[in-house]
KOLGU-4560 file (N, C-alpha, C; in nm, 3 decimals, padded with zeros to 5 digits):
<recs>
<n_xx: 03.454 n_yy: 00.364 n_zz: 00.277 ca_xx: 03.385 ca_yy: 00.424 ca_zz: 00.390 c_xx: 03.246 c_yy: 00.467 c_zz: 00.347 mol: A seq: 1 type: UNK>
<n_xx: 03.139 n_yy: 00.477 n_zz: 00.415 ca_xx: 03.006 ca_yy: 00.473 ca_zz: 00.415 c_xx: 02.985 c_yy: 00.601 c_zz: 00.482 mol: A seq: 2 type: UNK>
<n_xx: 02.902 n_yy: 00.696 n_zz: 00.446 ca_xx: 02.845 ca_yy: 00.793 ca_zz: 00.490 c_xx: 02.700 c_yy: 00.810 c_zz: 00.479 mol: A seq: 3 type: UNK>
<n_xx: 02.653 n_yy: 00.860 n_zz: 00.675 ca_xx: 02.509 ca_yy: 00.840 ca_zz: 00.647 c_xx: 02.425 c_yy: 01.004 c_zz: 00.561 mol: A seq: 4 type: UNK>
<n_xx: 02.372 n_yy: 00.972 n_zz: 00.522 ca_xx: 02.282 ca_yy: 01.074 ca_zz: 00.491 c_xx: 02.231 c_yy: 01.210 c_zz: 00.576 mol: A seq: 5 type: UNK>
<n_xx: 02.219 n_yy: 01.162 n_zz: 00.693 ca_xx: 02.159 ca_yy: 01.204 ca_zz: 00.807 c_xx: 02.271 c_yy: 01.289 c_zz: 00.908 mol: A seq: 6 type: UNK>
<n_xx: 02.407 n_yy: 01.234 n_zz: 00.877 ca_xx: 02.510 ca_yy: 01.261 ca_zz: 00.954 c_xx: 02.639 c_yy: 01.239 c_zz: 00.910 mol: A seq: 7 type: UNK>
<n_xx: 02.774 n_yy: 01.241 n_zz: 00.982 ca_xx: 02.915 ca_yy: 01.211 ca_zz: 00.902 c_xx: 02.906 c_yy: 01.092 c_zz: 00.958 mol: A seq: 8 type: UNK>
<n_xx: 02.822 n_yy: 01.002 n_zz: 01.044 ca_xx: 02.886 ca_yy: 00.931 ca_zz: 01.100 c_xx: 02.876 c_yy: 00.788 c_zz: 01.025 mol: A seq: 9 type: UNK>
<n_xx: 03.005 n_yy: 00.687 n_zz: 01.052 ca_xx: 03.012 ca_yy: 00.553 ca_zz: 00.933 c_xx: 02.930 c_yy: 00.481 c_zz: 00.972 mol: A seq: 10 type: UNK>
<n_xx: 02.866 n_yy: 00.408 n_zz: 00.878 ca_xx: 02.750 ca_yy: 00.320 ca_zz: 00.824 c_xx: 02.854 c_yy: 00.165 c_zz: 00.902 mol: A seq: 11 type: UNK>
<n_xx: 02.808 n_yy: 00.086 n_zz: 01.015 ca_xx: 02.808 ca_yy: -00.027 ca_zz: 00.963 c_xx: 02.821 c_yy: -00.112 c_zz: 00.839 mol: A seq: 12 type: UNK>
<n_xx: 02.964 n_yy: -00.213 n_zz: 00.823 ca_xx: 02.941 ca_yy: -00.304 ca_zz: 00.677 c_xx: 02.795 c_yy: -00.385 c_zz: 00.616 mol: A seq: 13 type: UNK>
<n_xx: 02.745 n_yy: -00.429 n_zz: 00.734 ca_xx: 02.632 ca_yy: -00.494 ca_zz: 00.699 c_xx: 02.544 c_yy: -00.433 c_zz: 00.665 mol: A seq: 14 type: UNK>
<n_xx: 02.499 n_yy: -00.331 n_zz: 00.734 ca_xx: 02.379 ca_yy: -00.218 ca_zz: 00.603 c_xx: 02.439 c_yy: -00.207 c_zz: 00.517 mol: A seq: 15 type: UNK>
<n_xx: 02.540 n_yy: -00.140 n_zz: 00.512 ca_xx: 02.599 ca_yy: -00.120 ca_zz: 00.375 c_xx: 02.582 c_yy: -00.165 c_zz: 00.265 mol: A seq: 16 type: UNK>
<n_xx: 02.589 n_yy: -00.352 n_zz: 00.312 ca_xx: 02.564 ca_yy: -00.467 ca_zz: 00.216 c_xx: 02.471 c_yy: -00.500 c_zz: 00.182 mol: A seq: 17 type: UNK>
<n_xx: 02.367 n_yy: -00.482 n_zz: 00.287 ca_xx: 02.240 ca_yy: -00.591 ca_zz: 00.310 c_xx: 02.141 c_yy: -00.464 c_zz: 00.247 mol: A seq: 18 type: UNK>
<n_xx: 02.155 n_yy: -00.321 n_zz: 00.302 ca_xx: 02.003 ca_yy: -00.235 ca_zz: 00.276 c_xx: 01.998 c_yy: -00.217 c_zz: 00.109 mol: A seq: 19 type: UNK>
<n_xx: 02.066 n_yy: -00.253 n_zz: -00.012 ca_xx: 02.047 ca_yy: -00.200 ca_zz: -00.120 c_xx: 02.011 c_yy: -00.360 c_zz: -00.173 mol: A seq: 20 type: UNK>
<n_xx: 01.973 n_yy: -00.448 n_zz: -00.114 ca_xx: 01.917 ca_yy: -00.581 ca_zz: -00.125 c_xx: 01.744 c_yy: -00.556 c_zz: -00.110 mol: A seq: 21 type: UNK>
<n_xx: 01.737 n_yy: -00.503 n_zz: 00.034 ca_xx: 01.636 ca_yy: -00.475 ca_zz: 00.095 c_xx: 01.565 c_yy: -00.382 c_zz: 00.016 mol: A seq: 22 type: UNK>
<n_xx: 01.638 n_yy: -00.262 n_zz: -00.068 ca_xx: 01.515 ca_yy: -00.186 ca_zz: -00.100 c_xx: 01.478 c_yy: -00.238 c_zz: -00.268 mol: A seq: 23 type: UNK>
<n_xx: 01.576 n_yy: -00.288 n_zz: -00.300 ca_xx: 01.517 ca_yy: -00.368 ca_zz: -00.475 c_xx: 01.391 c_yy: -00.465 c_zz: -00.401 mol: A seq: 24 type: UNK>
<n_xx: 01.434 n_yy: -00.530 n_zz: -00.282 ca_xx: 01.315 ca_yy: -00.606 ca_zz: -00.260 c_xx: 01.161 c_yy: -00.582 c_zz: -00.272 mol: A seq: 25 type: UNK>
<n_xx: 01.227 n_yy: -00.446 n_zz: -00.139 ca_xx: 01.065 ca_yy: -00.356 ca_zz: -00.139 c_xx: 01.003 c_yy: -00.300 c_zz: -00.271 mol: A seq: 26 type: UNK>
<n_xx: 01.097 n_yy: -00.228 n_zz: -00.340 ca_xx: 01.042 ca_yy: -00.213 ca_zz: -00.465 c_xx: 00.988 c_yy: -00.281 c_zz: -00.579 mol: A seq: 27 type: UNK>
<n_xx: 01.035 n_yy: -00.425 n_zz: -00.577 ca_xx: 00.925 ca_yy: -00.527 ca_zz: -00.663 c_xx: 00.819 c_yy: -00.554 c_zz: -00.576 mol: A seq: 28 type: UNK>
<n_xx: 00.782 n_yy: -00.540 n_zz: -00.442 ca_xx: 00.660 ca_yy: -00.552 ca_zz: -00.352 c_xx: 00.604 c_yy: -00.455 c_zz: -00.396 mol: A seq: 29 type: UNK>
<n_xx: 00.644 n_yy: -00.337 n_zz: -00.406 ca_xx: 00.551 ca_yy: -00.201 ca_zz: -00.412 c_xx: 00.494 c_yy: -00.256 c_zz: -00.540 mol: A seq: 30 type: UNK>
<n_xx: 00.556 n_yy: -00.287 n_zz: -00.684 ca_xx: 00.512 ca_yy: -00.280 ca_zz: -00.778 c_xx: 00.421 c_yy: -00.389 c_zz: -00.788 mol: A seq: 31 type: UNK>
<n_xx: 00.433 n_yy: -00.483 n_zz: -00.722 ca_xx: 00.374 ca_yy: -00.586 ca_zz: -00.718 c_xx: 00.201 c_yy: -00.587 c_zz: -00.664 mol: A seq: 32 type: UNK>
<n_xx: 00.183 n_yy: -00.496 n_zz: -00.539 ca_xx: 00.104 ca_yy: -00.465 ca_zz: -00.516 c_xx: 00.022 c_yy: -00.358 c_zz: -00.530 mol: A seq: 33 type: UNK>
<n_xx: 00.091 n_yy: -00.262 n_zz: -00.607 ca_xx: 00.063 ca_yy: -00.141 ca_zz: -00.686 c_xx: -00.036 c_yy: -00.219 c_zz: -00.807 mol: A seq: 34 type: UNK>
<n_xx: -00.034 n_yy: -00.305 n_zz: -00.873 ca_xx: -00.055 ca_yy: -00.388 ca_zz: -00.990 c_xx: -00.181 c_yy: -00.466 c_zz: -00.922 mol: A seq: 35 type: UNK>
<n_xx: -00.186 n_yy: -00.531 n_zz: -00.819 ca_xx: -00.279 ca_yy: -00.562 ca_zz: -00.766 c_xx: -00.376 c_yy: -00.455 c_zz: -00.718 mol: A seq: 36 type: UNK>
<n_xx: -00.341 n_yy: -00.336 n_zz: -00.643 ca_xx: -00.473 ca_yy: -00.279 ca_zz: -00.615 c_xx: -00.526 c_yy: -00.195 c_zz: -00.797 mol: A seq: 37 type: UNK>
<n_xx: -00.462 n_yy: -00.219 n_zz: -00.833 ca_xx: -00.488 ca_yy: -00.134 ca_zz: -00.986 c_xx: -00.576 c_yy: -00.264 c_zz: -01.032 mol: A seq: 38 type: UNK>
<n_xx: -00.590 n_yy: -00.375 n_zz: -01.057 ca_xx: -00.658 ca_yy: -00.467 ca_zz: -01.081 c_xx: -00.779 c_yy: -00.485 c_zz: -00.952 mol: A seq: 39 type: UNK>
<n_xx: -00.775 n_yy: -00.455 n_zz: -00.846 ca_xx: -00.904 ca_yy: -00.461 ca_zz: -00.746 c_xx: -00.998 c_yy: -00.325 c_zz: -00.801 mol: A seq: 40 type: UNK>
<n_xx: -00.961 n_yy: -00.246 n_zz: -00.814 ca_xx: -01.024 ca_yy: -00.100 ca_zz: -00.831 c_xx: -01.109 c_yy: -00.113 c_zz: -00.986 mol: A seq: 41 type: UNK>
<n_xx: -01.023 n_yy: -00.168 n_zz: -01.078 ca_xx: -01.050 ca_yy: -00.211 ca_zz: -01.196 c_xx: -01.196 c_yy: -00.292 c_zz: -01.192 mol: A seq: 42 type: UNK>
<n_xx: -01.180 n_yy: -00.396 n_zz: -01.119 ca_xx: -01.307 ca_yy: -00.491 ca_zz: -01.108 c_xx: -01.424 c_yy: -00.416 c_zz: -01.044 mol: A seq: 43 type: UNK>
<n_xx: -01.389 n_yy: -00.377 n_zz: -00.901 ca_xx: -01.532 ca_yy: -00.308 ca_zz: -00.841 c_xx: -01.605 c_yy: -00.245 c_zz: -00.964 mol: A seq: 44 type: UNK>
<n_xx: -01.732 n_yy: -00.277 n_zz: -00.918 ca_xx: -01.831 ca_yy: -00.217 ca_zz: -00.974 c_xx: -01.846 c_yy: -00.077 c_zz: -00.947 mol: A seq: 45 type: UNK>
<n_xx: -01.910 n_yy: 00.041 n_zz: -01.012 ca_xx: -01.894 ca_yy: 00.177 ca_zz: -01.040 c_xx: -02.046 c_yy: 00.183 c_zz: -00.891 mol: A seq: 46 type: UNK>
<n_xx: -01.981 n_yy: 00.284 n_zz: -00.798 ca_xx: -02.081 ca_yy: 00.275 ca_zz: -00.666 c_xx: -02.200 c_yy: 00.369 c_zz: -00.750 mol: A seq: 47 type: UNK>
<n_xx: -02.327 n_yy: 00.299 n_zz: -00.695 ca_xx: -02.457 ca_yy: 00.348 ca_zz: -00.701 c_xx: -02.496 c_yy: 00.416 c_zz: -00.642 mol: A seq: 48 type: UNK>
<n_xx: -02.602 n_yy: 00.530 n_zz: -00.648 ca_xx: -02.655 ca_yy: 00.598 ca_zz: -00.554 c_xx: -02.725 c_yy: 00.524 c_zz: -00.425 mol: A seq: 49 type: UNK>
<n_xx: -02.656 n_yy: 00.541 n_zz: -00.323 ca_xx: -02.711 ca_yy: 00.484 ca_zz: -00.173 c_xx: -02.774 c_yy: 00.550 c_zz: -00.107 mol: A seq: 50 type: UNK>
<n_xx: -02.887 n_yy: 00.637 n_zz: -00.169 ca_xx: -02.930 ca_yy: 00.767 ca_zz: -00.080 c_xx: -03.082 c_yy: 00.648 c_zz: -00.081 mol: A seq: 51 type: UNK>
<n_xx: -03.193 n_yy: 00.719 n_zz: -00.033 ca_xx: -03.336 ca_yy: 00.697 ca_zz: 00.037 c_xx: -03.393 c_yy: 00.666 c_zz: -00.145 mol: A seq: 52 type: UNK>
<n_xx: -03.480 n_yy: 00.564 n_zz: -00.165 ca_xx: -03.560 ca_yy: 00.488 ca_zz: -00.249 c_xx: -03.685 c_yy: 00.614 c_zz: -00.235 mol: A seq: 53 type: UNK>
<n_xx: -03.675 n_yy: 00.737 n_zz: -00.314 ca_xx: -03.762 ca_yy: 00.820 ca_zz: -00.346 c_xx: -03.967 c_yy: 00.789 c_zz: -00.367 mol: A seq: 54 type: UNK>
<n_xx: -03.905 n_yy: 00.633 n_zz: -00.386 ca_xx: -04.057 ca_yy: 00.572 ca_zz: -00.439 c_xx: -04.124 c_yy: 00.532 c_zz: -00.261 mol: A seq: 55 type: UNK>
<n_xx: -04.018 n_yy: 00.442 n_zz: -00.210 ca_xx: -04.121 ca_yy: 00.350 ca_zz: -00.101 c_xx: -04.042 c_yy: 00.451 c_zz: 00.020 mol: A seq: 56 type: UNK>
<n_xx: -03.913 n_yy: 00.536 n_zz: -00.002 ca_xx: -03.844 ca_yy: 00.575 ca_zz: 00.123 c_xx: -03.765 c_yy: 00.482 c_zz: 00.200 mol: A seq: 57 type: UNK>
<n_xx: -03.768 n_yy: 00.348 n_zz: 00.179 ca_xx: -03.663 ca_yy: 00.305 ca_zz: 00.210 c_xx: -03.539 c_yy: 00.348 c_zz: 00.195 mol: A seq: 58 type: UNK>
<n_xx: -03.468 n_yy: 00.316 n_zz: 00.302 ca_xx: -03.278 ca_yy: 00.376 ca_zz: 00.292 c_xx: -03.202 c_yy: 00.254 c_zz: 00.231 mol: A seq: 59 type: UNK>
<n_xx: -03.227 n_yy: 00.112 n_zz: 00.367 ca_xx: -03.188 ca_yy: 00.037 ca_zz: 00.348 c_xx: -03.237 c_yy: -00.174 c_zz: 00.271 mol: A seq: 60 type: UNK>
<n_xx: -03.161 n_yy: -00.226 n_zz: 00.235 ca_xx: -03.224 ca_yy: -00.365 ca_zz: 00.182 c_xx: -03.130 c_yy: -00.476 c_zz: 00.259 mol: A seq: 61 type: UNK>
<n_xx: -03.176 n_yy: -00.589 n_zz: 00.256 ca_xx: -03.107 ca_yy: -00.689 ca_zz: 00.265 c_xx: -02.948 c_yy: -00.722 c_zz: 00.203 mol: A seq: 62 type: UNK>
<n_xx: -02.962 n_yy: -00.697 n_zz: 00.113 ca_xx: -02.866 ca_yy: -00.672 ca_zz: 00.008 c_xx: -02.747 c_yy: -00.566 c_zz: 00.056 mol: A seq: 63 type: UNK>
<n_xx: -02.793 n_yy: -00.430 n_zz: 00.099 ca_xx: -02.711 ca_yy: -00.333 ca_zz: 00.149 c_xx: -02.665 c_yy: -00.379 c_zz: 00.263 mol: A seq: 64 type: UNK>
<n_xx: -02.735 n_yy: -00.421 n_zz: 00.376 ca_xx: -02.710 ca_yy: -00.466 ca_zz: 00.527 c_xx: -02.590 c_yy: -00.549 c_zz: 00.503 mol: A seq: 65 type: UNK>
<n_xx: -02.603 n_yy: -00.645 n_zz: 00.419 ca_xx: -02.471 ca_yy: -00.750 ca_zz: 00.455 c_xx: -02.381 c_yy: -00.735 c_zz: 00.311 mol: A seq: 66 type: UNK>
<n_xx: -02.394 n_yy: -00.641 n_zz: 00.253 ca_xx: -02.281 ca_yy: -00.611 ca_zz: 00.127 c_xx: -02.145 c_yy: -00.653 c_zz: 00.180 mol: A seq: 67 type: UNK>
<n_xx: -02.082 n_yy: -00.640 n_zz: 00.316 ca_xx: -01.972 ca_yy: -00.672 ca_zz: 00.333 c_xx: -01.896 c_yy: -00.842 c_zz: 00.306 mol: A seq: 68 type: UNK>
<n_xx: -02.045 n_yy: -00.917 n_zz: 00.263 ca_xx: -02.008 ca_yy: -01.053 ca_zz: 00.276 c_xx: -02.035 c_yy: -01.106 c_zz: 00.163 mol: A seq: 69 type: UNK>
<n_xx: -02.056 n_yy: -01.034 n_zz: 00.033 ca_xx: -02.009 ca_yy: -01.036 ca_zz: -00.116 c_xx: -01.899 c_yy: -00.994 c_zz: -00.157 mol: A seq: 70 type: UNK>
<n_xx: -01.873 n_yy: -01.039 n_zz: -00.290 ca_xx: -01.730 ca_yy: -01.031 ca_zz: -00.351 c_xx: -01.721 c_yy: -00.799 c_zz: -00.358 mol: A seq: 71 type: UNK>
<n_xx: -01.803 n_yy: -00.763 n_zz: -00.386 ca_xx: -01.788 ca_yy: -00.571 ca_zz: -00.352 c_xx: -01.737 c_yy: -00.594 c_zz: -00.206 mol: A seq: 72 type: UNK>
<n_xx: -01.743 n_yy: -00.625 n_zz: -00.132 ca_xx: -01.739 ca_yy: -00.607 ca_zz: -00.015 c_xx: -01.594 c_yy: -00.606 c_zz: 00.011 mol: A seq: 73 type: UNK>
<n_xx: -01.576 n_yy: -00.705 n_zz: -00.015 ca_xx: -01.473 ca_yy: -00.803 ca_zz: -00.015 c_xx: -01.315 c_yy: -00.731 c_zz: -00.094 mol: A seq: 74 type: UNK>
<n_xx: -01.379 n_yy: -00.688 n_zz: -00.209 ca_xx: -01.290 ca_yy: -00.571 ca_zz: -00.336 c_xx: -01.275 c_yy: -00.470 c_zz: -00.273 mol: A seq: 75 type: UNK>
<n_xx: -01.362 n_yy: -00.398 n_zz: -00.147 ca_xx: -01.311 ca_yy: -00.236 ca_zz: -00.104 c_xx: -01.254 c_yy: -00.270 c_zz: 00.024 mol: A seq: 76 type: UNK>
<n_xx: -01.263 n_yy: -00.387 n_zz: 00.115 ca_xx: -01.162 ca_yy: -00.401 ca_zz: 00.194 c_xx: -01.036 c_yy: -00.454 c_zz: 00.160 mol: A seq: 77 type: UNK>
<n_xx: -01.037 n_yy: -00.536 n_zz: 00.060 ca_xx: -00.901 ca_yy: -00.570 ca_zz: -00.026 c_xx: -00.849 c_yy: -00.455 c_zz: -00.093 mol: A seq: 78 type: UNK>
<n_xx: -00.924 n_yy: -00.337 n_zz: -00.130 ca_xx: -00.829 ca_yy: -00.232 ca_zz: -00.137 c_xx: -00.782 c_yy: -00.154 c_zz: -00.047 mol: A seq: 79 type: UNK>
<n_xx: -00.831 n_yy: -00.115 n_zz: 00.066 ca_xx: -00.840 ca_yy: -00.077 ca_zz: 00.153 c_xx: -00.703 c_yy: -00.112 c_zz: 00.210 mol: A seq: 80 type: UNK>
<n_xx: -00.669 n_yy: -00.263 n_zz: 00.224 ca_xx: -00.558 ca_yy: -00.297 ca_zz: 00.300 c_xx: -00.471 c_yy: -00.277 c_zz: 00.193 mol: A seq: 81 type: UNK>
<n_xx: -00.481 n_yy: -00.312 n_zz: 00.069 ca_xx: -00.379 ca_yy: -00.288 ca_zz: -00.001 c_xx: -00.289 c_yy: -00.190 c_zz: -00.013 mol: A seq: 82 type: UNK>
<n_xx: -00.400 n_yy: -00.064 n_zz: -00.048 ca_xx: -00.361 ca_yy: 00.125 ca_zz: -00.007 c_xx: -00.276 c_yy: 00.112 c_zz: 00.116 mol: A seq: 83 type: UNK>
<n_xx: -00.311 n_yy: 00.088 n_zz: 00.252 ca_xx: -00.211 ca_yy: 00.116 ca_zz: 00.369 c_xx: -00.119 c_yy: -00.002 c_zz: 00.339 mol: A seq: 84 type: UNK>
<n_xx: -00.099 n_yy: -00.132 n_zz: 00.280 ca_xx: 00.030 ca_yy: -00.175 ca_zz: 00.297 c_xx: 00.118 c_yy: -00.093 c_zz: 00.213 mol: A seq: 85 type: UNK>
<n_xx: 00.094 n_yy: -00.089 n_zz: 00.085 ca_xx: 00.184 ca_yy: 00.040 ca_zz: -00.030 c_xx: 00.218 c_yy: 00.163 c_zz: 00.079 mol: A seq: 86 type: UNK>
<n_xx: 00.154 n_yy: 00.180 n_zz: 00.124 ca_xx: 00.216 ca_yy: 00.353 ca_zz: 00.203 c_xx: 00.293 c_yy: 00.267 c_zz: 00.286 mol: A seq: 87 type: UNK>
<n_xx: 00.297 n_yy: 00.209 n_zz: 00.369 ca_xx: 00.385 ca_yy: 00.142 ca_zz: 00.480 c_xx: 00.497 c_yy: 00.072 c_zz: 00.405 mol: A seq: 88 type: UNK>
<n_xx: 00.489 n_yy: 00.027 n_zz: 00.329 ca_xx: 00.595 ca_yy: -00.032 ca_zz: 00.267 c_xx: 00.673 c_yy: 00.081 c_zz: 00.196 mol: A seq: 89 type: UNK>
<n_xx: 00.640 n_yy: 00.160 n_zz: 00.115 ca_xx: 00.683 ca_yy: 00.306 ca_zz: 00.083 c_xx: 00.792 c_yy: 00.362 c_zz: 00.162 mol: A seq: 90 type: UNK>
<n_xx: 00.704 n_yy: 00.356 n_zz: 00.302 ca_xx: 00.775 ca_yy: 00.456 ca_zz: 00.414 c_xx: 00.896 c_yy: 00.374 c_zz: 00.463 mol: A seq: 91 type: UNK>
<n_xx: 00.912 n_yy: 00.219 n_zz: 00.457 ca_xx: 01.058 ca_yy: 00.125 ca_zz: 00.479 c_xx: 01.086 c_yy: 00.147 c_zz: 00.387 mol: A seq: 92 type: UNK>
<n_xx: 01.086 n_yy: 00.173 n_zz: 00.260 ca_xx: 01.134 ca_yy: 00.180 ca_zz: 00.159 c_xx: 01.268 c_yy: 00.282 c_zz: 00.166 mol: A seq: 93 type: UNK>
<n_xx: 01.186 n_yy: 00.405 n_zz: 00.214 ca_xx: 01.269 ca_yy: 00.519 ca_zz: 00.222 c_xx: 01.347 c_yy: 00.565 c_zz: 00.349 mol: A seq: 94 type: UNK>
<n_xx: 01.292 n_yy: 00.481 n_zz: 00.471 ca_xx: 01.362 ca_yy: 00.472 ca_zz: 00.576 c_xx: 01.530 c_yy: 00.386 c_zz: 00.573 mol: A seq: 95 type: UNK>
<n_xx: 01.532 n_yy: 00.248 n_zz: 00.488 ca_xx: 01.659 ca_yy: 00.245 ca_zz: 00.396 c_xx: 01.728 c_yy: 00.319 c_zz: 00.383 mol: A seq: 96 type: UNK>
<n_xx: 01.666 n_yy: 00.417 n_zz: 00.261 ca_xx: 01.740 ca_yy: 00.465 ca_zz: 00.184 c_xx: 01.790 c_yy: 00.591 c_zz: 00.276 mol: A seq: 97 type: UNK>
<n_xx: 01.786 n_yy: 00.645 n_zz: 00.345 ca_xx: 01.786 ca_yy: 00.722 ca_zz: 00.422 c_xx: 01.900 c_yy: 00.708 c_zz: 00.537 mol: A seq: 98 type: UNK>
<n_xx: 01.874 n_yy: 00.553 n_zz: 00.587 ca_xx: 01.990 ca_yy: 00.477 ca_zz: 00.724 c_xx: 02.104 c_yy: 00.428 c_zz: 00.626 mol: A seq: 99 type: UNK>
<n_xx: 02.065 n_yy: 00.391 n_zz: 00.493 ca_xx: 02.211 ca_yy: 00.335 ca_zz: 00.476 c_xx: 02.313 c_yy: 00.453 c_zz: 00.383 mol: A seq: 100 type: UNK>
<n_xx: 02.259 n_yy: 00.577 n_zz: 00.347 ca_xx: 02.324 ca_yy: 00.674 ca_zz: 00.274 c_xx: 02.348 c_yy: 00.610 c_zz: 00.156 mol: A seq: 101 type: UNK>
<n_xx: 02.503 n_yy: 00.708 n_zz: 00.082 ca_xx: 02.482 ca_yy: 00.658 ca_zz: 00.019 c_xx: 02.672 c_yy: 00.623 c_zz: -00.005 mol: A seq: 102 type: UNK>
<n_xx: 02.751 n_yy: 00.591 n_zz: -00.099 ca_xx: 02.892 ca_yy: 00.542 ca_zz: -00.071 c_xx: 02.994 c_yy: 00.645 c_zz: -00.137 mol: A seq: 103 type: UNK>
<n_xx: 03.070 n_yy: 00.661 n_zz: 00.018 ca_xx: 03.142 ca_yy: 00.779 ca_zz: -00.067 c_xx: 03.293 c_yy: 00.697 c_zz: -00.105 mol: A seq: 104 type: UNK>
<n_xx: 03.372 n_yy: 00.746 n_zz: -00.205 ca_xx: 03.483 ca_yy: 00.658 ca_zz: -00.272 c_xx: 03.609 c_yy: 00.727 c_zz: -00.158 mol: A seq: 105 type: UNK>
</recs>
């Protein structure tokens, strides 16, 4: 018999079976992409001061305007998504662990 976490009430066989599949899954994803944004963060370049060009007063360059369509660009929105898939995947992670309890003898 299966008991939920949440309540006395019995767990379905198939969670039972299937959610401790599901969360080894998620957890080589997490690590998987944990490892990847640790390698994106790694590469970016260390950010520069983006304030006003003290000499001519310029703010902005060519260069700054379309930064989004170089490989920096490219590295802080690839982390960017990376960070919210890890939390979202996190949060199924533990939503599992949570619906399928855990097994009482």
């Amino acid at each position: 018999m299966y008991i939920n976490l949440l309540g006395a009430e019995a767990i379905p066989e198939w969670i039972a079976v299937s959610f401790p599949i599901i969360r080894i899954v998620l957890a080589v994803i997490i690590v998987l992409m944990c490892l990847a944004l640790i390698v994106t963060v790694i590469i970016q370049p260390s950010a520069s001061g983006n304030g006003v060009n003290p000499i001519t007063g310029q703010s902005e360059t060519y260069y700054g305007k379309n930064k989004s369509y170089t490989l920096e660009g490219f590295l802080r929105k690839l982390t960017v998504i990376l960070a919210i898939a890890i939390a979202v995947t996190a949060v199924l992670f533990f939503i599992t662990l949570i619906i399928s309890g855990r097994q009482v003898a």
